[in-house]
C-alpha positions in Angstrom: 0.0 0.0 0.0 1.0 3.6 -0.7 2.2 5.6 2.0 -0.7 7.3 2.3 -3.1 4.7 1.6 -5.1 3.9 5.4 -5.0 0.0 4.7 -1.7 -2.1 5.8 0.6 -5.0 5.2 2.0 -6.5 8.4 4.1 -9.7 8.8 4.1 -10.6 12.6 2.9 -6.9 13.7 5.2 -4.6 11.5 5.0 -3.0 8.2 6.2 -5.5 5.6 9.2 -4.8 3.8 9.5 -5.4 -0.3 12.0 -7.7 0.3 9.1 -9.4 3.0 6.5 -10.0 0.1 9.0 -11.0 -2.7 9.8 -14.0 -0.4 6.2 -14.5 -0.3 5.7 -14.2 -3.8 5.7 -18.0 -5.0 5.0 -19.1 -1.5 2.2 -22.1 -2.0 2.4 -23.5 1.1 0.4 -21.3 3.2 -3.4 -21.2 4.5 -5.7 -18.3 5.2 -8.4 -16.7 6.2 -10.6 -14.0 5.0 -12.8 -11.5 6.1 -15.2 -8.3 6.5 -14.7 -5.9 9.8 -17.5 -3.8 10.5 -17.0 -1.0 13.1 -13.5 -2.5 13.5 -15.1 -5.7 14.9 -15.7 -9.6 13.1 -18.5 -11.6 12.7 -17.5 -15.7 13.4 -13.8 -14.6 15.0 -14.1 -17.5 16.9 -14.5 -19.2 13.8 -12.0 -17.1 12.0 -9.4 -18.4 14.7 -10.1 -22.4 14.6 -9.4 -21.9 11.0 -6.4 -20.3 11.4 -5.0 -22.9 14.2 -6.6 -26.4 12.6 -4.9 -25.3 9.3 -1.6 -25.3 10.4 -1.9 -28.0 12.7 -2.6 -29.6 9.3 0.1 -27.9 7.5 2.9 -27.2 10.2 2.3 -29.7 13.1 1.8 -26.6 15.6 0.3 -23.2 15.4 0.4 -19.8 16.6 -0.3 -19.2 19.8 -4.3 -17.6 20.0 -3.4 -14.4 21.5 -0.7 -13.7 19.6 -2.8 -13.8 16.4 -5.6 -11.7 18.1 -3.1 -9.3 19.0 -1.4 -9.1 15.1 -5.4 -8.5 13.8 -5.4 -5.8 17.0 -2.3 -4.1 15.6 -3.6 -4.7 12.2 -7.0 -2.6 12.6 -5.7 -0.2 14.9 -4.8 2.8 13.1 -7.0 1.5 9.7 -10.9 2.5 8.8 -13.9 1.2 10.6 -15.1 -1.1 7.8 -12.3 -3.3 5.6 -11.4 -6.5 4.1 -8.7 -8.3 6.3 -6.9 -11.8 5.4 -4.4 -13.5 7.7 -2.2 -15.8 5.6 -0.3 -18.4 7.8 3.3 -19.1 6.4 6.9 -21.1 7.1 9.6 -18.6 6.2 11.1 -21.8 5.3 9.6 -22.0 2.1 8.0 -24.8 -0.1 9.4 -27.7 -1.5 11.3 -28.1 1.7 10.9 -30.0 4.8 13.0 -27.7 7.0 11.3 -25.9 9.8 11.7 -22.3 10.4 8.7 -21.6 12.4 5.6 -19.9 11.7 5.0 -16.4 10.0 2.0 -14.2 9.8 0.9 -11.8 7.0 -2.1 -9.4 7.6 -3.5 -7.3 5.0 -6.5 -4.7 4.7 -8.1 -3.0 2.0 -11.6 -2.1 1.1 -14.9 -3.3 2.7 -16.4 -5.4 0.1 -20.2 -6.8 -0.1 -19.9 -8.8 -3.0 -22.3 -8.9 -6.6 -25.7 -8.6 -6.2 -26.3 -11.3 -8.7 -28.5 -13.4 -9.9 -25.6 -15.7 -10.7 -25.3 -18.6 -13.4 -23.3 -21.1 -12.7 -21.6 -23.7 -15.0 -21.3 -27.1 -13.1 -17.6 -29.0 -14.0 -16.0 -31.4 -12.2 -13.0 -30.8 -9.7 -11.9 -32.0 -6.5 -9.4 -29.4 -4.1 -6.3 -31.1 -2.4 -7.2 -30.7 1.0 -10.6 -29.6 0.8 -11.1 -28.5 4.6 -8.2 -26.5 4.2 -8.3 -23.1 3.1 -4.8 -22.8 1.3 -3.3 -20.7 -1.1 -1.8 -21.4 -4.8 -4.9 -23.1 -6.1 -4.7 -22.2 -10.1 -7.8 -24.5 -10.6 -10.5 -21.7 -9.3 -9.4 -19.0 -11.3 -8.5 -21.0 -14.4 -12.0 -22.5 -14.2 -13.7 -18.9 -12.8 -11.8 -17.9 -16.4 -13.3 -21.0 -18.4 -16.6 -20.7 -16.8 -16.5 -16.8 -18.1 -15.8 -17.5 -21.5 -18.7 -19.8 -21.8 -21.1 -16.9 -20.6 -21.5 -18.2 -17.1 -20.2 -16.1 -13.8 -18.5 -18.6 -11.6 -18.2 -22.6 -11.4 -19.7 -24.8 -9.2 -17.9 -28.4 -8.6 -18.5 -31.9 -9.1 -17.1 -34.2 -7.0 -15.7 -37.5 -9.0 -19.5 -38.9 -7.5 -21.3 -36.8 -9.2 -22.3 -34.5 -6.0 -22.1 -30.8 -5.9 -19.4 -29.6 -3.0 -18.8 -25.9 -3.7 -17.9 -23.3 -6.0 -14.8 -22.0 -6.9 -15.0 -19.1 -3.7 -18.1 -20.0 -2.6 -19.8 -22.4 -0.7 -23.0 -23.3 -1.8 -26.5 -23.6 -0.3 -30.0 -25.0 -1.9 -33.8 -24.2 -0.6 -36.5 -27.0 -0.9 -39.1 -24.6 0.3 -39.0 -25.6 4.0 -35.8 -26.4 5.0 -32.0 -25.1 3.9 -30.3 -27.7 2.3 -26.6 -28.0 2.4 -24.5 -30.2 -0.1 -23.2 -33.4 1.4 -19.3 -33.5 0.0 -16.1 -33.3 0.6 -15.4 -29.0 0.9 -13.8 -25.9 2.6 -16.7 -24.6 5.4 -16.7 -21.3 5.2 -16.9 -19.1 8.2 -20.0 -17.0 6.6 -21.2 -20.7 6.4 -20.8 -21.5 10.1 -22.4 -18.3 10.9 -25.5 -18.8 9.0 -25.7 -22.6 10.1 -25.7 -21.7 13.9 -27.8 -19.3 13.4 -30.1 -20.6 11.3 -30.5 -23.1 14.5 -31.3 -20.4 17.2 -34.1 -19.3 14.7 -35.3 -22.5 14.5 -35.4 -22.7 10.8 -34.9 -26.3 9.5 -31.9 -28.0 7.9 -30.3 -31.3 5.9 -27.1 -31.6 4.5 -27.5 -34.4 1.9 -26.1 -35.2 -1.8 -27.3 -32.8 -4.4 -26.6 -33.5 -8.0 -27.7 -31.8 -11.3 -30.1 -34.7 -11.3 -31.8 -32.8 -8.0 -31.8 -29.3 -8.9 -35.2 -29.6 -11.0 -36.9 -30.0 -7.4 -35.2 -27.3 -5.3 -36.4 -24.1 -4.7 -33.5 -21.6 -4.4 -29.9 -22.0 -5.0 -27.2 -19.1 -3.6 -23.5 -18.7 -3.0 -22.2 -17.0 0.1 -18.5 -16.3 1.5 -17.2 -13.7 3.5 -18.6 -11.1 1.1 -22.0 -12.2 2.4 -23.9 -14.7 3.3 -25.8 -15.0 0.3 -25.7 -14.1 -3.8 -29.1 -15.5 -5.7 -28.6 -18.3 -8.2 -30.7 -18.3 -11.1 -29.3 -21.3 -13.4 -26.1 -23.8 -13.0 -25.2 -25.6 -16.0 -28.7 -25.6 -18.5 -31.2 -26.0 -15.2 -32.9 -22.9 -14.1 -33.7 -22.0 -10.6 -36.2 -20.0 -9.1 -36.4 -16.7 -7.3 -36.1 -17.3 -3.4 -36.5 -14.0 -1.6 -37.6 -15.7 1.5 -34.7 -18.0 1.1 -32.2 -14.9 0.6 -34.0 -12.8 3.3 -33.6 -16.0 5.5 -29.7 -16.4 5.2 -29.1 -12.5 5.4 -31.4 -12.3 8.9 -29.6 -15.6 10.4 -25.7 -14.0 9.6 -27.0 -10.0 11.1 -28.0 -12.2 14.5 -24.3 -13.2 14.5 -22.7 -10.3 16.9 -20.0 -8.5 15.8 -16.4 -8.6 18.2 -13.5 -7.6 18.8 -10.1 -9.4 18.5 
């Protein structure tokens, strides 16, 4: 960022360097997590924080220590606007295609709030399978090659196959279906999102009914609503994937939007 620019780029509570980020530059071995402050506060931090440690448990064998990260987001926000985007990306200085350990780095960035496209979407549906599904990792070429693919075929975005045949998510999205009654999450193998968690535990104290259960382009003919949510928001209408179109679920939309405002906002 410029020098007069109000968002920041720390690595582990400092100002990063140009010589920080050009080691960072090829870095694929790394996880992440991404999200909107309002009012200098998080929805799901808890959340947000899981992800961060189960990820490099996965990853690294160890993670940072909880307060530690809180207090790099703290440092992060302090001086920045009310409202912003934020991702924490969890690193080895070490490098990839290494198995030395150098301990564990951490790069925050801000920049501007975002809410996402109002949509309706179409999707094209193709098939794809992420390494590490429940991971949220960097270096993944696949999304935007098949964001890029999906464009060129008149679509907006992609939505996976897994190799049975069952939708899992999209290629920054997770997805979620309406049969009318009852939220319907797709039964796969896939990244939960923290918008997702949100909405899902929410949903619950509302008492509004949920399944999670296979959904394949076979299905779609029956369901009610489709939409895509991530931490943009918590939901983006869905009017066709692939040659099936979809209806209009406002209650649907309204429903996902009312369940993520209950989630307080708070502070790291």
């Amino acid at each position: 960022m410029s020098e007069d620019s109000p968002y920041i780029t720390h690595l582990d509570g400092r100002p990063a360097t140009a010589a920080d980020l050009a080691a960072l530059a090829f870095a694929g071995h790394a996880h992440f997590t991404a999200a909107q402050v309002r009012d200098g506060r998080f929805r799901g931090l808890d959340l947000h924080l899981e992800r961060l440690r189960s990820a490099s448990v996965e990853l690294f064998g160890r993670a940072l220590p909880e307060e530690l990260v809180r207090s790099r987001l703290r440092t992060a926000l302090r001086d920045g606007p009310a409202d912003l985007s934020l991702t924490a990306t969890v690193h080895s200085p070490a490098g990839e295609f290494t198995a030395a350990d150098a301990g564990l780095a951490l790069l925050v960035r801000t920049g501007p709030a975002a809410t996402g496209p109002d949509g309706p979407l179409a999707l094209t549906a193709v098939g794809h399978e992420r390494y590490l599904p429940h991971v949220k990792h960097v270096g993944e070429v696949a999304k935007t090659h098949l964001l890029r693919q999906a464009a060129a075929d008149g679509f907006d975005d992609a939505a996976f196959l897994d190799r049975a045949g069952r939708f899992s998510e999209a290629t920054i999205w997770n997805l979620a279906f309406w049969d009318g009654e009852a939220v319907v999450w797709p039964r796969a193998d896939m990244l939960t999102g923290t918008t997702q968690g949100i909405v899902r535990r929410r949903l619950g104290t509302l008492g509004i009914a949920q399944r999670t259960v296979d959904v394949t382009p076979a299905d779609l003919p029956a369901l009610a609503g489709a939409v895509v949510m991530n931490s943009w928001t918590p939901g983006v209408p869905v009017h066709r994937i692939g040659a099936t179109d979809l209806p209009a679920a406002p209650r649907f939309l309204d429903l996902l939007h009312r369940a993520y405002g209950a989630e307080p906002l708070t502070a790291p």
